[in-house]
C-alpha angles and dihedrals in degrees: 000000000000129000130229130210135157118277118251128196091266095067087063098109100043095045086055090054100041090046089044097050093052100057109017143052137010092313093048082065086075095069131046102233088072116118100200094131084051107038137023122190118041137326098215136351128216095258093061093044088056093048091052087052090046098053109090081208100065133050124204097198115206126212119197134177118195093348099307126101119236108168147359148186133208124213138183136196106236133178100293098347154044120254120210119206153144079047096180139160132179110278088234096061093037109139103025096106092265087120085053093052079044094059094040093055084054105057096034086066079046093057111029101022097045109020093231128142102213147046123205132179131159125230124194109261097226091079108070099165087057094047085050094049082057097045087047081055089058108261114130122215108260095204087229115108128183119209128261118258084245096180101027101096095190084084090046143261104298112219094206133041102233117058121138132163115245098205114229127207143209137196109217115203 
């Protein structure tokens, strides 16, 4: 069973590459969460990375096995909920629940952290097998949607010109 811990400073380099790995490039192909038909250039950077670690208000939370990270997820204390992100795990172990334990760390800080009732996140709409993951998860489409950062490259080279985020809710008992 693997274990989870909050990400330092120190994890930087290993977080970018195993971001990285999961949604784009030619690795990211092995699993079934990559965007690269959506989405060329990064997903993240390590400035970004550090700024999440640094913000007493977010938490990216780390999960190792033997030493090695294989996933993460990132989540944030928002006005009135928690919102769940950055939700990766290595494309090789891809389909073995571990999204799932990922998920449920998450809105476990949310709850019982935090004391908040919901968990939000967006997700590109583009990508209806992985809404649907999350639906099947329990959370519910909202029918709001919120645009894509079309001109800032530190969330990637879009390939299309429409992308935009539908935002996805959950109630957390």
């Amino acid at each position: 069973m693997a274990d989870w811990r909050s990400a330092t400073h120190a994890d930087i380099p290993a977080l970018f590459a195993l971001i990285t790995s999961a949604y784009r490039g030619e690795s990211s192909k092995a699993g079934w969460t990559n965007e690269e038909a959506l989405l060329g250039g990064q997903r993240t950077d390590p400035t970004m990375l550090a700024e999440m670690i640094a913000d007493p208000q977010q938490d990216l939370l780390v999960f190792e096995e033997a030493g090695h990270m294989f996933a993460c997820v990132a989540v944030e204390q928002r006005d009135g909920y928690g919102y769940v992100g950055m939700v990766t795990v290595r494309p090789d172990a891809q389909g073995g629940g571990w999204g799932a334990r990922l998920l449920d760390a998450a809105e476990a800080m949310i709850r019982d952290n935090w004391a908040l009732s919901r968990a939000r996140m967006t997700v590109i709409e583009q990508r209806p097998e992985l809404i649907a993951w999350y639906v099947r998860k329990g959370y519910i489409d909202t029918g709001e949607t919120a645009p894509f950062p079309y001109g800032d490259d530190r969330f990637g080279a879009p390939k299309r010109d429409d992308l935009r985020f539908v935002i996805l809710e959950k109630a957390l008992a």
